[in-house]
N, C-alpha and C positions, 0 to 999 in steps of 0.2 A: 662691188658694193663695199663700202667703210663702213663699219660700224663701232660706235665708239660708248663705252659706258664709264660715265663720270656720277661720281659723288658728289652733289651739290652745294650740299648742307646750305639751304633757305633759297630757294627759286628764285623768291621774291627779292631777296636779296643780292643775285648774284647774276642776273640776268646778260652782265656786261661779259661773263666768264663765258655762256653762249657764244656771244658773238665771236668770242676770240676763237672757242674751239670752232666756230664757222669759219673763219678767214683764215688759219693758220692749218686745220687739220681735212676741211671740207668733207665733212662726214656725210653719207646720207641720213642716217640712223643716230640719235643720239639718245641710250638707255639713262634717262637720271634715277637716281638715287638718292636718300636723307632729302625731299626734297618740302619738308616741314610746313605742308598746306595741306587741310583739307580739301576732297574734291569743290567744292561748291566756291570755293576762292582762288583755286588752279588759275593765274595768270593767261588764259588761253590768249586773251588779242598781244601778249606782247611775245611768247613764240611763236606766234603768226607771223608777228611783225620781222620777227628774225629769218623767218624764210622756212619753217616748220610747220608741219601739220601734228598737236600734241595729239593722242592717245593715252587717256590713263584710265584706273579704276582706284578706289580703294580698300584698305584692307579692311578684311571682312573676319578674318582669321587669328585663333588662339592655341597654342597649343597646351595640354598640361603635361607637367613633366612628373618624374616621380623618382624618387631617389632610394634605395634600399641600400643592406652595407655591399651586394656586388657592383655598385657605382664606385670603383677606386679611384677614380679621376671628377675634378671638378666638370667637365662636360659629359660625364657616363650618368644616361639617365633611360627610365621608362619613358617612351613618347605617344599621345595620343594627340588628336585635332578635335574641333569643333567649331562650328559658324554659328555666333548669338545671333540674333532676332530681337526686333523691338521690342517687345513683350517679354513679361516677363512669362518665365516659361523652363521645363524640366530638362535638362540634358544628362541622359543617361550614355556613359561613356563604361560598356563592360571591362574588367581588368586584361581579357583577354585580344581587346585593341588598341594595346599598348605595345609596342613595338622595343626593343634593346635598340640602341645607340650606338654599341662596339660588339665586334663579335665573340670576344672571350668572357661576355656575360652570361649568363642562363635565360634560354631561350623564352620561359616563363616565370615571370613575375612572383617572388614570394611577397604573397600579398602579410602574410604577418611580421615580416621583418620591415615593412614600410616606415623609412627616417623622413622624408619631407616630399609632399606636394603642394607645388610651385603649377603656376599659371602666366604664361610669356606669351606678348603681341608677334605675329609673324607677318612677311610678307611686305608688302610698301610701307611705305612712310606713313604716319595720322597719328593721331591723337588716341590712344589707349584708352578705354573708357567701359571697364567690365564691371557689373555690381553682381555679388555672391551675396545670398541670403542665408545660402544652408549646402553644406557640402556632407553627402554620405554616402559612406563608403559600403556596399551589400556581397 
């Protein structure tokens, strides 16, 4: 089995870069990426047409990040997840499911030395689209 994952950046635009990796690399499997459509406008009939059967979902996922001064490096951070919901609605994220980054940090979070919390899209491609009302820290 071949399996091939390519970065697309715009589906819609780039449809012709399929075909080629279909004639040229004969993949069974082709993982895209960047590929800058929401689901509901996902091209399905024209990778049908190219000889694929699409599968996708989209992202659902946010993570926050949290910075203290044992973040020495620009990617050393506290990590937690969450899945919004249409509604507006409370998400309680304890300090203590926040995760280290690197392993020569401290394993728990000094929550009164906290420099900056950041909030970053994960996972597929879509349109980022979080509203904050009130963020508090307990």
């Amino acid at each position: 089995m071949r399996i091939i994952s390519f970065n697309i950046n715009s589906i819609r635009a780039r449809p012709h870069q399929l075909i080629h990796i279909r004639d040229t690399l004969n993949p069974d499997v082709i993982g895209l990426q960047e590929t800058k459509v929401n689901d509901p406008d996902f091209p399905l009939d024209v990778i049908e047409e190219i000889g694929y059967h699409p599968e996708y979902w989209g992202q659902k996922g946010y993570y926050v990040w949290i910075r203290t001064p044992s973040s020495r490096f620009p990617w050393d951070r506290y990590i937690a997840s969450f899945t919004p919901v249409d509604v507006w609605s409370t998400v309680d994220i304890p300090f203590s499911a926040f995760k280290k980054s690197n392993f020569y940090m401290p394993k728990k979070m000094n929550i009164s030395q906290i420099r900056t919390i950041a909030f970053a899209a994960y996972g597929k491609d879509f349109q980022a689209e979080l509203d904050l009302a009130q963020i508090e820290l307990y």
